[in-house]
N, CA, C and O atoms as a GROMACS GRO file, in nm:
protein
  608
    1UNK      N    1  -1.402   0.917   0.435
    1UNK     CA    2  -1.366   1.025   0.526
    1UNK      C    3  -1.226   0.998   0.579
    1UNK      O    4  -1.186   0.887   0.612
    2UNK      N    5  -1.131   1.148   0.587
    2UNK     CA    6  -0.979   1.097   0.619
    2UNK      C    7  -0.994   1.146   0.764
    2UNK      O    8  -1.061   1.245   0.795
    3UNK      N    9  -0.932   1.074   0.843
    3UNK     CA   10  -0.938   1.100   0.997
    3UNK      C   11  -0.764   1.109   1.002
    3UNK      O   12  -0.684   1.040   0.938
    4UNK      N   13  -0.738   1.212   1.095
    4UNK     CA   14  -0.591   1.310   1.139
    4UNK      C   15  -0.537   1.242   1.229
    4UNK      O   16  -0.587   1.267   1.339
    5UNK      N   17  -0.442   1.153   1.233
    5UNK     CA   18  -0.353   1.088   1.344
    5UNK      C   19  -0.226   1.148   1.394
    5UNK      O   20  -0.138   1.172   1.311
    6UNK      N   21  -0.209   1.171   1.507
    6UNK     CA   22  -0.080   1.199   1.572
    6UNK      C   23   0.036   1.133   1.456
    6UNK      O   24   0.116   1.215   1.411
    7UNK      N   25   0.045   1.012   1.414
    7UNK     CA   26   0.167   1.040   1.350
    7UNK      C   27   0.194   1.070   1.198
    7UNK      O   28   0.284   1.044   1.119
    8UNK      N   29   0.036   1.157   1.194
    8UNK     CA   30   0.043   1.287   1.060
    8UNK      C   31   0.143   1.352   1.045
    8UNK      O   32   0.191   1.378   0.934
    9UNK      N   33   0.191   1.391   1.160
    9UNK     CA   34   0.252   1.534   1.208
    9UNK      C   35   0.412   1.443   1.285
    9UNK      O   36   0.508   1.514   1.317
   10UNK      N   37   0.416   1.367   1.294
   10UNK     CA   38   0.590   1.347   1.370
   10UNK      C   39   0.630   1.294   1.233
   10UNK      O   40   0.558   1.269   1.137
   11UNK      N   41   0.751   1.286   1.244
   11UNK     CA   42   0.846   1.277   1.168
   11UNK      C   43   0.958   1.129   1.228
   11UNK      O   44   1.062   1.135   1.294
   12UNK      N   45   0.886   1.013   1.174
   12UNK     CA   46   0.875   0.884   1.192
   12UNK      C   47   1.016   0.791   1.120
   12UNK      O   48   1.053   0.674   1.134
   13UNK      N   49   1.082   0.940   1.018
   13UNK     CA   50   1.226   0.874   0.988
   13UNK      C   51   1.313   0.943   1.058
   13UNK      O   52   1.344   1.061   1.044
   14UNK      N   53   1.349   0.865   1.132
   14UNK     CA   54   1.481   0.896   1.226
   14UNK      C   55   1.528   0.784   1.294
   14UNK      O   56   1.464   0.685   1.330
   15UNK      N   57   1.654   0.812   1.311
   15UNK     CA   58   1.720   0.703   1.391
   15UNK      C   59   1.808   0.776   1.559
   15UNK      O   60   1.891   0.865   1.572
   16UNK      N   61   1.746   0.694   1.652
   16UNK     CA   62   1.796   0.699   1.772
   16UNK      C   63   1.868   0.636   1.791
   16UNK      O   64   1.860   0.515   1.772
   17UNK      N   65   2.018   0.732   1.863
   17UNK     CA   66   2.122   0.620   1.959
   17UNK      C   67   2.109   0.668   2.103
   17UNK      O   68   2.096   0.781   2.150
   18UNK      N   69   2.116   0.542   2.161
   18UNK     CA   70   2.154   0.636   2.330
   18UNK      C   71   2.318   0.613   2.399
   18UNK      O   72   2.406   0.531   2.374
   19UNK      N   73   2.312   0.709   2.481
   19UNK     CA   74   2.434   0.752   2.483
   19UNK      C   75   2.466   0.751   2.682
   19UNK      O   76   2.405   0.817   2.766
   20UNK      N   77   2.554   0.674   2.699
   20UNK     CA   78   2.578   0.685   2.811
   20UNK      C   79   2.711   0.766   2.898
   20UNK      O   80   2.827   0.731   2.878
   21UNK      N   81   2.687   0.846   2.970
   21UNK     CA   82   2.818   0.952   2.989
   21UNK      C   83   2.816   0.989   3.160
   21UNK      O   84   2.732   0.952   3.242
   22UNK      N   85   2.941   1.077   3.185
   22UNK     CA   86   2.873   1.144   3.285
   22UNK      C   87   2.870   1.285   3.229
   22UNK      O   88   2.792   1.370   3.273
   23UNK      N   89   2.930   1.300   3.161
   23UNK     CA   90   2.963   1.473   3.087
   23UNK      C   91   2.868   1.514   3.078
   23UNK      O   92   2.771   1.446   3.046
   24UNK      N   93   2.860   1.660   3.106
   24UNK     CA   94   2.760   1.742   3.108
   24UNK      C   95   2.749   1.778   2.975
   24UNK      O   96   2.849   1.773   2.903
   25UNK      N   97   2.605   1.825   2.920
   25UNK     CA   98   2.548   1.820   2.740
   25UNK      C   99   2.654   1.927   2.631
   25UNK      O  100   2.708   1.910   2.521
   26UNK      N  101   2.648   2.032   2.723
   26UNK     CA  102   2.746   2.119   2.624
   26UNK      C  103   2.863   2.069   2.625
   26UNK      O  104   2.915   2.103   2.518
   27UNK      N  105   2.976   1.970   2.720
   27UNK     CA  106   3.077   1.888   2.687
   27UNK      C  107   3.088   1.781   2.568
   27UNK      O  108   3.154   1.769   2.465
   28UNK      N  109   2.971   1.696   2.648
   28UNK     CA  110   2.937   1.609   2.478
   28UNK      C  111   2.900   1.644   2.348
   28UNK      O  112   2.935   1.591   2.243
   29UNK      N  113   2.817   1.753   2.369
   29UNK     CA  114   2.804   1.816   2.210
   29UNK      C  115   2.944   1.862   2.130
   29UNK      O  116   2.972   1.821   2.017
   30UNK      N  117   3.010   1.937   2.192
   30UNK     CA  118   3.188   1.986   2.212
   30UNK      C  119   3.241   1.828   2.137
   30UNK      O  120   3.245   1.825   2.014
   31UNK      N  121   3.268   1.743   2.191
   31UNK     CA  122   3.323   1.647   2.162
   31UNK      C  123   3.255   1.542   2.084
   31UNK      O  124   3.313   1.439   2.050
   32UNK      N  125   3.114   1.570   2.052
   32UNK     CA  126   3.026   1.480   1.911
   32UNK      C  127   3.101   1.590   1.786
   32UNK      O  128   3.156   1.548   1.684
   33UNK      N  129   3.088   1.729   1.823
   33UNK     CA  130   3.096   1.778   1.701
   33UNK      C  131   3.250   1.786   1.685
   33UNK      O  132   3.253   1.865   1.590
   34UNK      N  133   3.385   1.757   1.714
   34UNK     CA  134   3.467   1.685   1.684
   34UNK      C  135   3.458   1.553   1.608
   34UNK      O  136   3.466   1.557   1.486
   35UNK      N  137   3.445   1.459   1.660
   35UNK     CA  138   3.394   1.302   1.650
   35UNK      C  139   3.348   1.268   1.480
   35UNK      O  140   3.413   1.207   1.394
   36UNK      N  141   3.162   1.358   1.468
   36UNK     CA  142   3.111   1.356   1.394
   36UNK      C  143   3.145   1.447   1.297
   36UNK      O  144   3.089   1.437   1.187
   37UNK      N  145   3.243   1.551   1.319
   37UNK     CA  146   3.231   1.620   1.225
   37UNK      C  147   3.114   1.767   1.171
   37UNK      O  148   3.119   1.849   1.079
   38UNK      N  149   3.007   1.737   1.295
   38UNK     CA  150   2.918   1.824   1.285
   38UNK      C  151   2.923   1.968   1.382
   38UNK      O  152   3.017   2.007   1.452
   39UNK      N  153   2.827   2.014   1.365
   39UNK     CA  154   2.802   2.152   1.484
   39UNK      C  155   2.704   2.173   1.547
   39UNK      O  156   2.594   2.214   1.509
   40UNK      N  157   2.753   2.135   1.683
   40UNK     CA  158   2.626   2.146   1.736
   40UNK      C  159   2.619   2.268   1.803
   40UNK      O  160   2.720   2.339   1.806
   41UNK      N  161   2.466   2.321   1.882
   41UNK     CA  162   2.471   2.453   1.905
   41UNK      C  163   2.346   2.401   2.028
   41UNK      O  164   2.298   2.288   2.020
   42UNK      N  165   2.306   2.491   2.128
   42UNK     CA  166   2.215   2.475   2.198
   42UNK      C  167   2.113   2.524   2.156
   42UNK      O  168   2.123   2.646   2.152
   43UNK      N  169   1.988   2.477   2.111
   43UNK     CA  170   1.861   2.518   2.074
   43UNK      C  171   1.837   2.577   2.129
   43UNK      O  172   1.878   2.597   2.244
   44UNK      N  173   1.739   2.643   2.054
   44UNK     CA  174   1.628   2.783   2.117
   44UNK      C  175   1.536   2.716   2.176
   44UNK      O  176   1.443   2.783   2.220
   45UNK      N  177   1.533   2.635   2.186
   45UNK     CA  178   1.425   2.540   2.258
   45UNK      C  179   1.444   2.462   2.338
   45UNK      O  180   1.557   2.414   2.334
   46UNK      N  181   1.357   2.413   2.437
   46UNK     CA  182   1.434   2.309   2.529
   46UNK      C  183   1.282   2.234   2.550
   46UNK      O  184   1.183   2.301   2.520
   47UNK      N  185   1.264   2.101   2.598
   47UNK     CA  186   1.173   2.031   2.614
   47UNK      C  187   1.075   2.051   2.736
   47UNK      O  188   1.080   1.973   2.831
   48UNK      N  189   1.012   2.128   2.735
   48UNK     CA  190   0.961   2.151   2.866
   48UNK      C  191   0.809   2.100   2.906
   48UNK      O  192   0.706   2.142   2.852
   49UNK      N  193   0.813   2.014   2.997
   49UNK     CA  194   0.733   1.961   3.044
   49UNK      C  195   0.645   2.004   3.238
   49UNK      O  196   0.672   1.964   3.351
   50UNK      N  197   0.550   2.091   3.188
   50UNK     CA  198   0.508   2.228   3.315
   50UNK      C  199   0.464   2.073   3.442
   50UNK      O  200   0.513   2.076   3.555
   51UNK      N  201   0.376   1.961   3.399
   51UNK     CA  202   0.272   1.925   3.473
   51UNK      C  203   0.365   1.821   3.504
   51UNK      O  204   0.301   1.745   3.577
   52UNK      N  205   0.519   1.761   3.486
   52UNK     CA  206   0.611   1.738   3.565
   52UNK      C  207   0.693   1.814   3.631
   52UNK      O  208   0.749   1.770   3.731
   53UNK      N  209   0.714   1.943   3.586
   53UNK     CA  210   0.804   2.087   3.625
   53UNK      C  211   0.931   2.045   3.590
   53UNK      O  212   1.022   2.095   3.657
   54UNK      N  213   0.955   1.984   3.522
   54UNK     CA  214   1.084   1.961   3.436
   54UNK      C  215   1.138   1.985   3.287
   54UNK      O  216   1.052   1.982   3.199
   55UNK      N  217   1.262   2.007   3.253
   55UNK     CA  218   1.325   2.079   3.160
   55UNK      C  219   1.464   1.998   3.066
   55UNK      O  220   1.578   1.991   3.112
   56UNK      N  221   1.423   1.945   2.934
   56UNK     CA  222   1.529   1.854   2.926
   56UNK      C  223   1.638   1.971   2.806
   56UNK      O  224   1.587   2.046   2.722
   57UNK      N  225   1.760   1.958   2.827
   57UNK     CA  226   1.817   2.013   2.727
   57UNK      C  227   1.838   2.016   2.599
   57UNK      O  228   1.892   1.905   2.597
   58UNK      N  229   1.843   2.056   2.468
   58UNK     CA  230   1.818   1.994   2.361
   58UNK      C  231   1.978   2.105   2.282
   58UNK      O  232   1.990   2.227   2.284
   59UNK      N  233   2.060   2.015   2.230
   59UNK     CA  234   2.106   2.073   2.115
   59UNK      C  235   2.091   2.027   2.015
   59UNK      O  236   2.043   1.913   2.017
   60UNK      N  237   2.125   2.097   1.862
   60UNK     CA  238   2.095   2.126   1.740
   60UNK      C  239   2.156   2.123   1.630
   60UNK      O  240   2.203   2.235   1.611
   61UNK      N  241   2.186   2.039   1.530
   61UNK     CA  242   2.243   2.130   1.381
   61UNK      C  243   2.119   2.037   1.284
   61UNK      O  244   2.043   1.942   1.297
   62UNK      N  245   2.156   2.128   1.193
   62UNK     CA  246   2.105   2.132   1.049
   62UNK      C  247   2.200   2.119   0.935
   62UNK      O  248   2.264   2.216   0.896
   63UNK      N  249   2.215   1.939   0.853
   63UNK     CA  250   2.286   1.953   0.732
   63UNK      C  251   2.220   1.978   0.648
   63UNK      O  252   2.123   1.914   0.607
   64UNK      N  253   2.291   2.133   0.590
   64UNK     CA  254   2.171   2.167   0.476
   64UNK      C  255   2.196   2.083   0.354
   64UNK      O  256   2.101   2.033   0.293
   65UNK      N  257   2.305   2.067   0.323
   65UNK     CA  258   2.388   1.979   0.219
   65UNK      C  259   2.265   1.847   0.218
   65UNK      O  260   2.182   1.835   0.128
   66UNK      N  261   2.276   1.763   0.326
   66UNK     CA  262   2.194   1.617   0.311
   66UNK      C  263   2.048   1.635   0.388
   66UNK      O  264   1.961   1.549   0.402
   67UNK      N  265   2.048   1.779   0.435
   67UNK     CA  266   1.849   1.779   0.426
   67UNK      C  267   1.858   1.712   0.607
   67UNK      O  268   1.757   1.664   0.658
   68UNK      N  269   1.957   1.718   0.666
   68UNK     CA  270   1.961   1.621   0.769
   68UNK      C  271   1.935   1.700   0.885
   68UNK      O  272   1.975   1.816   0.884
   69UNK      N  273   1.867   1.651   0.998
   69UNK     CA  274   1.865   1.716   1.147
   69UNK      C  275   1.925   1.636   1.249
   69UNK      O  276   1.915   1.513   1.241
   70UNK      N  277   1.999   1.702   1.366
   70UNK     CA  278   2.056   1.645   1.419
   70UNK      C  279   2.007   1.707   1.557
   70UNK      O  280   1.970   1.824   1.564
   71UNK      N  281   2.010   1.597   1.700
   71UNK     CA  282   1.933   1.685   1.808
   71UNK      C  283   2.026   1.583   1.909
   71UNK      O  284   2.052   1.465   1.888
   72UNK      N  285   2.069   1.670   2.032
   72UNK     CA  286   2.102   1.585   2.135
   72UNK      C  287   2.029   1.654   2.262
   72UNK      O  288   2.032   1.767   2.311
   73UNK      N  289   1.972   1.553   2.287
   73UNK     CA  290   1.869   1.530   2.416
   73UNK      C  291   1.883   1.495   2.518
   73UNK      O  292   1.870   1.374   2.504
   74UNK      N  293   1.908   1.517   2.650
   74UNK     CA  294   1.944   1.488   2.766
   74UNK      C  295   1.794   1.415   2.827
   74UNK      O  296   1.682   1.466   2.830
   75UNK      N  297   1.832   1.296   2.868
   75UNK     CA  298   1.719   1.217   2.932
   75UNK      C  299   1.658   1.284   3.099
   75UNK      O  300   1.544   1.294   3.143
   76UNK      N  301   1.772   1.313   3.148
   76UNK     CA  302   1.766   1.338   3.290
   76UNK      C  303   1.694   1.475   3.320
   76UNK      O  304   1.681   1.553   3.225
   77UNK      N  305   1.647   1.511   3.442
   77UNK     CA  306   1.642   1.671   3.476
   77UNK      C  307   1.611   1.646   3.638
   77UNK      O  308   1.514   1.597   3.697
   78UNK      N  309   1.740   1.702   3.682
   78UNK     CA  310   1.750   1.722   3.822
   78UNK      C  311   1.683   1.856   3.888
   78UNK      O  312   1.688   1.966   3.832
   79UNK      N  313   1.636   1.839   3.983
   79UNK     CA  314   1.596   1.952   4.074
   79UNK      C  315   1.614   1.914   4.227
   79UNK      O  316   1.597   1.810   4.290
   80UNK      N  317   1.659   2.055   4.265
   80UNK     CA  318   1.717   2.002   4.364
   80UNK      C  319   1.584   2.118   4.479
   80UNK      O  320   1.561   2.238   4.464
   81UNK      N  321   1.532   2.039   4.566
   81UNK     CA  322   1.440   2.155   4.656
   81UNK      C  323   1.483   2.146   4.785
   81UNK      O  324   1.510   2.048   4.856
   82UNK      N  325   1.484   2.261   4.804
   82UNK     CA  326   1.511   2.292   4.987
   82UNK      C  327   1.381   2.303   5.031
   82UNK      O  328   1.303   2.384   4.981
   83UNK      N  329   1.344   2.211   5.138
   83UNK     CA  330   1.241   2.255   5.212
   83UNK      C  331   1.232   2.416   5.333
   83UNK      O  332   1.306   2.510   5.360
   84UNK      N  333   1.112   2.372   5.368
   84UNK     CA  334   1.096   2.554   5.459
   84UNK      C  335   1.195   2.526   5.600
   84UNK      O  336   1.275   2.617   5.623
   85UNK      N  337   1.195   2.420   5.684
   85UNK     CA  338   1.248   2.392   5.764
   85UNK      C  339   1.411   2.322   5.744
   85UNK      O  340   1.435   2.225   5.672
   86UNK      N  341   1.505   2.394   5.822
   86UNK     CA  342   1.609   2.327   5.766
   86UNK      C  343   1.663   2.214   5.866
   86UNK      O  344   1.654   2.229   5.988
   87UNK      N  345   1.726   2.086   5.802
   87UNK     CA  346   1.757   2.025   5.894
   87UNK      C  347   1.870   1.930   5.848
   87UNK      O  348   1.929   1.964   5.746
   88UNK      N  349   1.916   1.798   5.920
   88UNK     CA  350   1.985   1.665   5.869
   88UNK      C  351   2.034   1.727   5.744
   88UNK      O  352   2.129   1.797   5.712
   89UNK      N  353   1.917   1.666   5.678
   89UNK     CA  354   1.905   1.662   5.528
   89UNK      C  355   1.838   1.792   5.437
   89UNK      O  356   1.754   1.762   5.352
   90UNK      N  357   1.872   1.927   5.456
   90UNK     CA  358   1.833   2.017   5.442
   90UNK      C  359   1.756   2.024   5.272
   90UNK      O  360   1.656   2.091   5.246
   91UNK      N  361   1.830   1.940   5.176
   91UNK     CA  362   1.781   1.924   5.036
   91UNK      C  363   1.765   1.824   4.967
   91UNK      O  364   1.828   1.723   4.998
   92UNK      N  365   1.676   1.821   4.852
   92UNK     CA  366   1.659   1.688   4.839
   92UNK      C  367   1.674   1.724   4.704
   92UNK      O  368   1.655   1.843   4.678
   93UNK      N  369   1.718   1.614   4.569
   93UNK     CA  370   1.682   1.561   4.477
   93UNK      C  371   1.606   1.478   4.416
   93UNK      O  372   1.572   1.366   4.456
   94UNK      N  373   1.573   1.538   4.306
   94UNK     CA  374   1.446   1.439   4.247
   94UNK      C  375   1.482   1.474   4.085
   94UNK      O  376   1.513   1.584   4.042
   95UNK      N  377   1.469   1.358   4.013
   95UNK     CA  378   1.544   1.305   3.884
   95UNK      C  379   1.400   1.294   3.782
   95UNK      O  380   1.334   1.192   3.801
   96UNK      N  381   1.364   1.360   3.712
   96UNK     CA  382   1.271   1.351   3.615
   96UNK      C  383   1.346   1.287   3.497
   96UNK      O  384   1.466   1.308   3.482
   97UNK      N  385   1.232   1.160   3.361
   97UNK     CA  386   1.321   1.133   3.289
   97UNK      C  387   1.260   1.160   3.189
   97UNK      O  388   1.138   1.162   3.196
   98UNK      N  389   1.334   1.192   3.050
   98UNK     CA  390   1.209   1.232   2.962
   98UNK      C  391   1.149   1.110   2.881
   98UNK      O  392   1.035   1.093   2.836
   99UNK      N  393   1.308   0.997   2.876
   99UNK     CA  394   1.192   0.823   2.866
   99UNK      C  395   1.217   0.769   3.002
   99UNK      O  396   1.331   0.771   3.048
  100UNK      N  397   1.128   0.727   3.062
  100UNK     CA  398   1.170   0.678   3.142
  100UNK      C  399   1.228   0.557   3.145
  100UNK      O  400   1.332   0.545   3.210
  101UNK      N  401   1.182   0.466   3.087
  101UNK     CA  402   1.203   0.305   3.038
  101UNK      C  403   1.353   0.314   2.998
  101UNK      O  404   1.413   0.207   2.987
  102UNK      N  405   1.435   0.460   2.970
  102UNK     CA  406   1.564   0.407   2.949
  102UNK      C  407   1.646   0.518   3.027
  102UNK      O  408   1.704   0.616   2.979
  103UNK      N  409   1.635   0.477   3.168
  103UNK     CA  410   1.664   0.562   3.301
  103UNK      C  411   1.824   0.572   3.287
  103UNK      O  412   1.881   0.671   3.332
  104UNK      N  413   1.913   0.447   3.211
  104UNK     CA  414   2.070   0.459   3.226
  104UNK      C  415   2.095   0.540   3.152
  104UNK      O  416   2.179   0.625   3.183
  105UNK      N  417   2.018   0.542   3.005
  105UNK     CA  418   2.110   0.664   2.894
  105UNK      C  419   2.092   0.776   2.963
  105UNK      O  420   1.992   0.814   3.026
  106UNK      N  421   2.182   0.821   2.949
  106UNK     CA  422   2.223   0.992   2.976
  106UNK      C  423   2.138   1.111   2.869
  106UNK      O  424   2.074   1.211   2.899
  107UNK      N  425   2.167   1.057   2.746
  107UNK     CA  426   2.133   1.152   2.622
  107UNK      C  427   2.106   1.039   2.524
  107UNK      O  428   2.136   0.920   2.532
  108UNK      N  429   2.036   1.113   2.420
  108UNK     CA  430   1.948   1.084   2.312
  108UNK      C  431   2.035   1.157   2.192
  108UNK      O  432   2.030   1.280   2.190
  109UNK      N  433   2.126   1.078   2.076
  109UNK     CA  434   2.108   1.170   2.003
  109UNK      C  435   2.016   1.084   1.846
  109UNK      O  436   2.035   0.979   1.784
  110UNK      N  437   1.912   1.206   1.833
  110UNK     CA  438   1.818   1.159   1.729
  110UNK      C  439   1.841   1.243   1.588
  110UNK      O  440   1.838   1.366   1.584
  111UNK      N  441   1.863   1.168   1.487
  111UNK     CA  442   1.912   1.185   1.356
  111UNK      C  443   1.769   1.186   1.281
  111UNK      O  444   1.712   1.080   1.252
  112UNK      N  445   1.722   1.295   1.257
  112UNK     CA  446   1.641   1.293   1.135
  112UNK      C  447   1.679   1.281   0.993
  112UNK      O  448   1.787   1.337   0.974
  113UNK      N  449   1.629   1.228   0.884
  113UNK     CA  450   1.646   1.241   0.762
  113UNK      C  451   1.691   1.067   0.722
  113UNK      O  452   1.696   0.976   0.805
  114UNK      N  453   1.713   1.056   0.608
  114UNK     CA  454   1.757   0.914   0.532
  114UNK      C  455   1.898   0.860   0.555
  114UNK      O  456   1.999   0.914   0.510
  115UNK      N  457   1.896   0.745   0.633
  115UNK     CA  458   2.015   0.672   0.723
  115UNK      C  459   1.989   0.539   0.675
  115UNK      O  460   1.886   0.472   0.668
  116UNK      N  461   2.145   0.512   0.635
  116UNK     CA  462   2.142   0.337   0.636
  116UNK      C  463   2.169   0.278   0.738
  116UNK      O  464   2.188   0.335   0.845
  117UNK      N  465   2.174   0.157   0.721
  117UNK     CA  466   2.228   0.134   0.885
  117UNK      C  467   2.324   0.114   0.898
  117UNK      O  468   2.366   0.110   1.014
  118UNK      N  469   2.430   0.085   0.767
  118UNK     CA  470   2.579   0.118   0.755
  118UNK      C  471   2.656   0.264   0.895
  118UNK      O  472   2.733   0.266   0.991
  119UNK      N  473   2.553   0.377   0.801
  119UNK     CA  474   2.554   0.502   0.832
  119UNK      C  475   2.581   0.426   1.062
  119UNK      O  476   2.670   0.403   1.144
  120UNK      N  477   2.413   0.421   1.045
  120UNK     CA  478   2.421   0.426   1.215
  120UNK      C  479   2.529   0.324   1.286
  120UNK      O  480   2.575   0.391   1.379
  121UNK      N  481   2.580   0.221   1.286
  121UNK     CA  482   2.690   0.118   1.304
  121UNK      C  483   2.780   0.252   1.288
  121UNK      O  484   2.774   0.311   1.396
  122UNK      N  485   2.846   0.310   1.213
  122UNK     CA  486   2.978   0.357   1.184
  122UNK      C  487   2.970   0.477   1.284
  122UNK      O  488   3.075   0.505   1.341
  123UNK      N  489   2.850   0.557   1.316
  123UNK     CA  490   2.815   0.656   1.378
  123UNK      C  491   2.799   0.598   1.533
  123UNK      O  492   2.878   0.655   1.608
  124UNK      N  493   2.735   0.519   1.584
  124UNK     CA  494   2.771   0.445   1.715
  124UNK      C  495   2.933   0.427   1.731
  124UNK      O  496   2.988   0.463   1.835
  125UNK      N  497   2.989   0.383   1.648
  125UNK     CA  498   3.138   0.307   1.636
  125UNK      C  499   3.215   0.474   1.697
  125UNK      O  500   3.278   0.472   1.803
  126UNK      N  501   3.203   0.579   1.634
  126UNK     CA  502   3.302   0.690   1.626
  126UNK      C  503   3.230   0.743   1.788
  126UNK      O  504   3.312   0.772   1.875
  127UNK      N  505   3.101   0.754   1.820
  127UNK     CA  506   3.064   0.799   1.966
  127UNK      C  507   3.148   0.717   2.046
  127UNK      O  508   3.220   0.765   2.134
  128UNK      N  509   3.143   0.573   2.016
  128UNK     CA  510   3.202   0.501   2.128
  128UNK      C  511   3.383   0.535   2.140
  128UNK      O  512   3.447   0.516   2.243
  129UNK      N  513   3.432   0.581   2.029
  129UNK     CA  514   3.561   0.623   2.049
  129UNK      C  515   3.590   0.726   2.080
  129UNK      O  516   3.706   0.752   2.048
  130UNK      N  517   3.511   0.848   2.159
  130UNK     CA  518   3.512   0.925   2.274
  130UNK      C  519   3.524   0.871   2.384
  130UNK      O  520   3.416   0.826   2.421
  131UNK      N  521   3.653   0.843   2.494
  131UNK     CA  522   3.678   0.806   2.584
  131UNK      C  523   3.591   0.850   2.701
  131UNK      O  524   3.547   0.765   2.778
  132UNK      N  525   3.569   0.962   2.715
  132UNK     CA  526   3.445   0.975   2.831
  132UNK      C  527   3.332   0.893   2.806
  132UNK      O  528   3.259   0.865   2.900
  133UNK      N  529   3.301   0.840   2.660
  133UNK     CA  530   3.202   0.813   2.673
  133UNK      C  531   3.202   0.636   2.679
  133UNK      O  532   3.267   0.553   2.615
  134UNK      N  533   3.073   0.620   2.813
  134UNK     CA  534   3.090   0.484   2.765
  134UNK      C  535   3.097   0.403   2.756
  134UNK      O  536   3.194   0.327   2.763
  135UNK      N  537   2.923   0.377   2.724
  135UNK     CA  538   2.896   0.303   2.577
  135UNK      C  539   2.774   0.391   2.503
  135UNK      O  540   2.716   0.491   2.545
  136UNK      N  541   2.756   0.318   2.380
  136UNK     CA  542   2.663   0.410   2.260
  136UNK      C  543   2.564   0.296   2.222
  136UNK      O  544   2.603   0.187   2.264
  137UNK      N  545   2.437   0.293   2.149
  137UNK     CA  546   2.402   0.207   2.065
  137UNK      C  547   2.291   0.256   1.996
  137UNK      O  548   2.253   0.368   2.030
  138UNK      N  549   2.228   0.197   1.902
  138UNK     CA  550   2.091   0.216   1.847
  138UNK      C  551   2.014   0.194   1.955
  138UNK      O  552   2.046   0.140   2.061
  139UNK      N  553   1.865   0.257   1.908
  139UNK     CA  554   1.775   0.192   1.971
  139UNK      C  555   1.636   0.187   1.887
  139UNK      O  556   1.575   0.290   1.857
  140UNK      N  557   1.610   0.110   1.866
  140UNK     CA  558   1.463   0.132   1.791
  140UNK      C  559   1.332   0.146   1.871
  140UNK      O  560   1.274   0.074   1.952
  141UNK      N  561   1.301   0.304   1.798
  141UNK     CA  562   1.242   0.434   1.864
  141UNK      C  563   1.046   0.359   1.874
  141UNK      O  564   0.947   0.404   1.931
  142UNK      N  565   1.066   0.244   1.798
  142UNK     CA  566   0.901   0.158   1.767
  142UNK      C  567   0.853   0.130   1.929
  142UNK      O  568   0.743   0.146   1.982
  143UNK      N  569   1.013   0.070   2.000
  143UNK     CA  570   0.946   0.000   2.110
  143UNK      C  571   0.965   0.069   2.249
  143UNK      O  572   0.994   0.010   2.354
  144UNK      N  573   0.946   0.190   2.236
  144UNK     CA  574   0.938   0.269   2.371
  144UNK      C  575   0.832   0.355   2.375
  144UNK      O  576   0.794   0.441   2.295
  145UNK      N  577   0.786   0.314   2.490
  145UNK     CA  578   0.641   0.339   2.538
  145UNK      C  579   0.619   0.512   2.552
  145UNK      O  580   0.505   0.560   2.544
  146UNK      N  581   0.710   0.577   2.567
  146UNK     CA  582   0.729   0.748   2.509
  146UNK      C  583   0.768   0.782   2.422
  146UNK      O  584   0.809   0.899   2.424
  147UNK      N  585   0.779   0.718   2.317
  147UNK     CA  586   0.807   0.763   2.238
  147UNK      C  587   0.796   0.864   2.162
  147UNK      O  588   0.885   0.898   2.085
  148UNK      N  589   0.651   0.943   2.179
  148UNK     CA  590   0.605   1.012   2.147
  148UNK      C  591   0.677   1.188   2.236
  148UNK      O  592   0.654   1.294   2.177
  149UNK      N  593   0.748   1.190   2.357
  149UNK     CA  594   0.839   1.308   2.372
  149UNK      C  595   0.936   1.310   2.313
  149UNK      O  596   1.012   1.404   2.336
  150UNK      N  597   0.976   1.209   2.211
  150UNK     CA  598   1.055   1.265   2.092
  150UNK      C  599   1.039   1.350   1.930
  150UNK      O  600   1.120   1.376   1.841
  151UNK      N  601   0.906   1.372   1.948
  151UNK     CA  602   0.801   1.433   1.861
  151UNK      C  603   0.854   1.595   1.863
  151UNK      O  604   0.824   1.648   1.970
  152UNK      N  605   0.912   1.668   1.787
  152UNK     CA  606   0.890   1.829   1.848
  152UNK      C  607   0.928   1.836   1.691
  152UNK      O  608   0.936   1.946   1.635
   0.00000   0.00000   0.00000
């Protein structure tokens, strides 16, 4: 008898870098798709998580040429609430993360499809030579305990 596992269905080749910035996502995408050479675009989709009430940003391309997907993911999601009474401190922030375990990266960008690790080294190397940004690295996606909100 075949029994159906969650990682039936994700898509388990990919390589993650994280990315540390202050730039806001449509800036960095702007300046990856310089960098890399690619295009990025803001997805029709965004990560939304109701039973935290948070919303992570996601942009997008597709190399049709090498079969490849490309996604940049914003870790953070700020909300900012005013309470009913106003006072001192009239508003507050509160920082949702979508890993939490890696609270400094800013963004996620996750490379689907067949990567050497030539490939990822040379691709860290060209992020890190964006001056806003900075620093870049791999991360291997095995040892984080959410891994699984990188699933879509």
């Amino acid at each position: 008898m075949y029994s159906v596992e969650l990682d039936d269905f994700s898509n388990s080749d990919y390589a993650l870098i994280g990315i540390h910035t202050s730039l806001q996502g449509y800036k960095l995408a702007y300046l990856l798709n310089k960098q890399l050479a690619i295009r990025f675009k803001l997805a029709e989709f965004a990560l939304d998580f109701e039973k935290q009430k948070a919303s992570f940003t996601v942009f997008d391309y597709f190399n049709k040429a090498l079969e490849q997907d490309f996604f940049l993911i914003s870790n953070a999601y700020k909300d900012t609430e005013t309470p009913i009474t106003e006072g001192l401190f009239a508003t507050s922030d509160t920082r949702t993360y979508l890993i939490p375990e890696k609270k400094k990266v800013d963004f996620f960008l996750k490379m689907e499809g067949d990567y050497t690790a030539d490939f990822l080294v040379k691709t860290v190397a060209k992020i890190n030579n964006i001056p806003q940004v900075v620093t870049s690295y791999s991360i291997e996606a095995t040892t984080l305990k959410s891994k699984d909100y990188l699933i879509f």
